[in-house]
C-alpha positions in Angstrom: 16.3 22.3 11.5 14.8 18.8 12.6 15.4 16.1 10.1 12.9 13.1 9.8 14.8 10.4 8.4 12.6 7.5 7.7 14.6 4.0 7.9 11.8 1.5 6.1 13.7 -1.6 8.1 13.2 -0.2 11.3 9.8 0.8 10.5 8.9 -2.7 9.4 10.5 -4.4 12.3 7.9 -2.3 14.6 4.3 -4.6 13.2 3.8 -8.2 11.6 0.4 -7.2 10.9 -0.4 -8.2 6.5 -2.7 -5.5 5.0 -2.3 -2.6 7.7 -1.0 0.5 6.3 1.2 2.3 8.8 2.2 5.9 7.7 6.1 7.2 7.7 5.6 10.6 6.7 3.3 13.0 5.1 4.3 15.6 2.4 1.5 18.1 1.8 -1.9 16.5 1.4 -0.1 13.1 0.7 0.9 10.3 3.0 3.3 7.5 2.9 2.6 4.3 4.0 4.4 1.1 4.6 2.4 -2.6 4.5 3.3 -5.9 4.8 1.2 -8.5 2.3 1.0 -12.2 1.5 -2.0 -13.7 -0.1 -4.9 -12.2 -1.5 -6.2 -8.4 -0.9 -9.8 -8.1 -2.2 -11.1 -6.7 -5.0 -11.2 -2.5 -4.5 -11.0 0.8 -6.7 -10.4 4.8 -5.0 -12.3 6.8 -6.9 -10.7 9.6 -6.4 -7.4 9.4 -6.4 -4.6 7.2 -8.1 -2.8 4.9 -5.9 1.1 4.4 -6.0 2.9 0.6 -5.3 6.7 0.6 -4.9 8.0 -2.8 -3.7 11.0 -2.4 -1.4 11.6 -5.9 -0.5 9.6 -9.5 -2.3 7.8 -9.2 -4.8 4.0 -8.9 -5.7 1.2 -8.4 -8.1 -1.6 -6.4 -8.8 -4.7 -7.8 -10.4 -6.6 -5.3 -12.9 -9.5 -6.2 -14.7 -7.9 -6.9 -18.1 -4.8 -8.3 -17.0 -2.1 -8.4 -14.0 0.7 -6.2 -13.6 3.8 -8.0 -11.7 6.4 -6.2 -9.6 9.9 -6.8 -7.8 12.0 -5.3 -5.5 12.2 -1.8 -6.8 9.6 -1.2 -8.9 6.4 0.9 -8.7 3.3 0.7 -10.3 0.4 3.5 -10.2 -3.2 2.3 -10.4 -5.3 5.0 -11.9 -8.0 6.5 -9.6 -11.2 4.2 -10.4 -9.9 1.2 -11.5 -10.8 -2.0 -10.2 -7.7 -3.9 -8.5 -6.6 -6.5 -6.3 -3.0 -6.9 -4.7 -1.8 -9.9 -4.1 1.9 -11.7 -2.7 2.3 -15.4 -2.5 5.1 -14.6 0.5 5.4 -11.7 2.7 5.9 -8.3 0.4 7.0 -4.6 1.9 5.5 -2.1 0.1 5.4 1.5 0.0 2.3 3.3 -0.5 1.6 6.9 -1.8 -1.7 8.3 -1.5 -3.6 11.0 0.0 -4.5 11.6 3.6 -7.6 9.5 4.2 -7.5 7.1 1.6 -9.5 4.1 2.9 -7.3 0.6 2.0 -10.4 -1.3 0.4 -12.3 2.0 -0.9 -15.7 0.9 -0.6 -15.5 -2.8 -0.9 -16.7 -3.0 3.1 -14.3 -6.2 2.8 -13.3 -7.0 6.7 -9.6 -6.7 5.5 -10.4 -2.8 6.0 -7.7 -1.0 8.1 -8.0 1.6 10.9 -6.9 5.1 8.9 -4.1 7.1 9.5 -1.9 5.1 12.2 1.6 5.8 12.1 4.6 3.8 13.1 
């Protein structure tokens, strides 16, 4: 039986890139994705599907519409499919994303921050 173990430090040492998803592993339909942000994301929703933050090292927030949710190292937060937000990290965050295959990092925003899909590390 192969085991995959995913070590998130090793994974992050691999890009410097801010804002470019790279996947760790997929379980069913759903992929996992480590990022590296600092500063401002722009403003995006996934209509489709809910989106799951889990900081794993800094800290970060999460603009919403009607207010901002703040996270630290070792939280998660889940942005319901079709709302409005915007990430944000005044120094360099590591997050783990959970989402499903295909899921486009600025929805339909068309913002130039957009990310090729699917690249894994």
């Amino acid at each position: 039986m192969e085991r995959d173990i995913v070590n998130f430090a090793e994974k992050f040492s691999k890009f410097t890139e801010h804002w470019s998803p790279r996947v760790v592993a997929e379980m069913n339909d759903y992929q996992f994705k480590v990022v590296k942000i600092q500063g401002d994301f722009v403003w995006h929703d996934h209509k489709d599907t809910d989106e799951v933050f889990l900081v794993l090292k800094g800290s970060m927030g999460i603009e919403l519409r009607d207010g901002t949710v703040q996270l630290v190292e070792g939280e998660m937060y889940v942005v319901p499919k079709g709302v409005e937000h915007k990430p944000f990290a005044e120094r360099e965050c590591q997050v783990l994303l959970i989402e499903p295959r295909g899921v486009v990092n600025t929805g339909e925003s068309g913002s130039e921050l957009k990310a090729e899909n699917d690249v894994w590390v």
